[in-house]
C-alpha positions in Angstrom: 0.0 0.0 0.0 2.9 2.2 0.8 3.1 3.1 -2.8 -0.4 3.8 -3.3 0.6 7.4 -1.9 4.1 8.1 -3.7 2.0 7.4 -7.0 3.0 10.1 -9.3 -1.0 10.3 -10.1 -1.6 10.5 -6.3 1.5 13.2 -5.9 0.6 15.3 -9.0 -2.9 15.3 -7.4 -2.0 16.0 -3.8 0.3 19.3 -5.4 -2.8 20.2 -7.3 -4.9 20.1 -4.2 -2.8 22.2 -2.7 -2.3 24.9 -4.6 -5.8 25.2 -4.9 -6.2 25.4 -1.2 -3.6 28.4 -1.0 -5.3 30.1 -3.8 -8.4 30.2 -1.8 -6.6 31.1 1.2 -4.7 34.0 -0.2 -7.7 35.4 -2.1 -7.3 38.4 -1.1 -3.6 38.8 -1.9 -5.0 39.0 -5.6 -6.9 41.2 -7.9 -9.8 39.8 -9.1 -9.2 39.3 -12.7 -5.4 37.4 -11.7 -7.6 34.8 -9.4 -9.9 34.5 -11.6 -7.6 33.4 -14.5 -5.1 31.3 -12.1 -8.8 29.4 -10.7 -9.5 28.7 -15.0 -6.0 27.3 -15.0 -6.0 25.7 -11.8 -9.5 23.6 -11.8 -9.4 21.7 -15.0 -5.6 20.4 -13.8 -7.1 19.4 -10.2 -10.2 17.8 -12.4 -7.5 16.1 -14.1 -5.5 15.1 -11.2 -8.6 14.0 -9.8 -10.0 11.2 -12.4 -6.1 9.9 -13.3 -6.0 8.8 -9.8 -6.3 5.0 -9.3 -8.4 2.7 -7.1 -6.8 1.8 -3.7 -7.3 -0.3 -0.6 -7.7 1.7 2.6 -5.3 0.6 5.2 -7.5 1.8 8.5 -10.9 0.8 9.9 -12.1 4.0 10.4 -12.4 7.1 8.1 -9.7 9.4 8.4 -10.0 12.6 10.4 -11.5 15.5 9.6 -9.1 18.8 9.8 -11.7 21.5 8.1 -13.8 22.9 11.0 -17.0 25.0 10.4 -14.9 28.4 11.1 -12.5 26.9 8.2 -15.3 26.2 5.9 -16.7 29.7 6.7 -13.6 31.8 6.4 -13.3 30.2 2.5 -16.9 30.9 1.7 -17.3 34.6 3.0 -13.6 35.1 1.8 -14.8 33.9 -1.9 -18.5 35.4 -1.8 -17.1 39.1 -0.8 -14.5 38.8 -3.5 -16.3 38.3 -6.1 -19.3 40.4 -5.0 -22.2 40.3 -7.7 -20.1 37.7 -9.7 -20.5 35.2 -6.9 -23.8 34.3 -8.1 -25.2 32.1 -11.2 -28.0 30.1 -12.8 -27.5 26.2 -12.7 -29.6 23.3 -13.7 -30.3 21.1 -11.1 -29.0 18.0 -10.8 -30.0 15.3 -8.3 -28.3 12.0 -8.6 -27.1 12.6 -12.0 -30.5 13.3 -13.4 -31.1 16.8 -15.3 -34.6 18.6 -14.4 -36.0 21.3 -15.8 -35.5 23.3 -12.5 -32.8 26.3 -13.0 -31.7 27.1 -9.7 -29.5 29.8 -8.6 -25.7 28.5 -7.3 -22.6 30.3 -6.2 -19.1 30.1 -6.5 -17.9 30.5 -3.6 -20.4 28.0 -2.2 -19.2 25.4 -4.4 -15.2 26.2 -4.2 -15.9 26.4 -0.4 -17.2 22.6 -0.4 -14.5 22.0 -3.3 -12.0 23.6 -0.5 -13.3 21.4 2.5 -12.8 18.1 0.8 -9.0 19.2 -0.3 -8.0 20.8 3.1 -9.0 18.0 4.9 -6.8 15.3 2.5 -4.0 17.9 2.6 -4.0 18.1 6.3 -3.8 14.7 6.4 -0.9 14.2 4.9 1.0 16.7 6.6 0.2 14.0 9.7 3.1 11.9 7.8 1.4 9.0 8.9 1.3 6.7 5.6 -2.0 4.9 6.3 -4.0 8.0 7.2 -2.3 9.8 4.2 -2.9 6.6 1.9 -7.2 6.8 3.4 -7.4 10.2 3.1 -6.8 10.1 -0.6 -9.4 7.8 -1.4 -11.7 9.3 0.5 -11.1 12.8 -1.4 -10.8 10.5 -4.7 -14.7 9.3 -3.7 -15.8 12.4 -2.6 -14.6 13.9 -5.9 -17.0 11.3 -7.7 -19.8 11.7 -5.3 -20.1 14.9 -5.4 -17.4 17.4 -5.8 -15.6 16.4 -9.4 -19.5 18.0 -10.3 -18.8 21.1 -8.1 -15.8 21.9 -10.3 -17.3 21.9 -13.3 -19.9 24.0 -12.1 -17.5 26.5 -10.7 -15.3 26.3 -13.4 -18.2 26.9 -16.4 -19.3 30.2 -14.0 -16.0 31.6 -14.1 -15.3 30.8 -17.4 -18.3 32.8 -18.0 -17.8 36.2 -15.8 -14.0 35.9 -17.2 -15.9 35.6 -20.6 -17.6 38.9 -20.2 -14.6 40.9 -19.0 -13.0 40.4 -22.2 -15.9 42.1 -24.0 
């Protein structure tokens, strides 16, 4: 299993992870227009990173710990939203369980890098722990989270601020 983690799929992704953490960390150590463009280059690589990554066995019986607290998650998500003010917002369809529906739905960014951010953080923590079997579960779990639910979350993201970066060029 050991090897699972040195993987250069897992490392490329783990380094992907992370700079996406510490772009939404240091949000405001940006102009708007410069995050914007490093996010459209940033997402589709973690995307990427994120499907090239390989099945794995976990190595402990319970799930690995959680390192994101509600403050965390809240300092990303207010840090995001009051960045990008009025661009924050946009119109999504909805999707539940991978079924399109007529219903059009208002979505955020920063919502949706926020949840993008929790599930990242926490892996990344976890592997600052050094501890091979936590870092070896916590990548699988990020790996399934990513096709549960947050792989979806960057597209979604990465569509909206293709489009606000769309209209600044006009």
């Amino acid at each position: 299993m050991k090897q699972y983690i040195y993987q250069d799929s897992t490392i490329a992704f783990v380094t992907a992870a992370a700079q996406t953490c510490l772009l939404i960390e240091k949000i405001n150590e940006h102009d708007r227009e410069e995050w914007r463009e490093q996010m459209l280059r940033l997402l589709p690589v973690l995307y990427l990173r994120a499907r090239l990554l390989e099945e794995g066995e976990t190595m402990m019986e319970d799930e690995p710990q959680r390192f994101v607290t509600e403050e965390d998650y809240n300092f990303a998500l207010v840090g995001i939203r009051e960045f990008l003010g009025q661009d924050d917002a946009y119109l999504d369809v909805f999707v539940d369980q991978g079924i399109y529906t007529d219903e059009v739905q208002t979505a955020y960014i920063s919502e949706g890098l926020a949840d993008i951010y929790q599930e990242l953080k926490d892996m990344a923590a976890a592997f600052q722990t050094g501890e091979e079997a936590i870092m070896n579960d916590a990548v699988l779990l990020c790996r399934q989270a990513f096709l549960e639910h947050w792989g979806r979350k960057v597209l979604s993201v990465l569509r909206a601020l293709h489009e606000i970066s769309d209209a600044s060029y006009q």
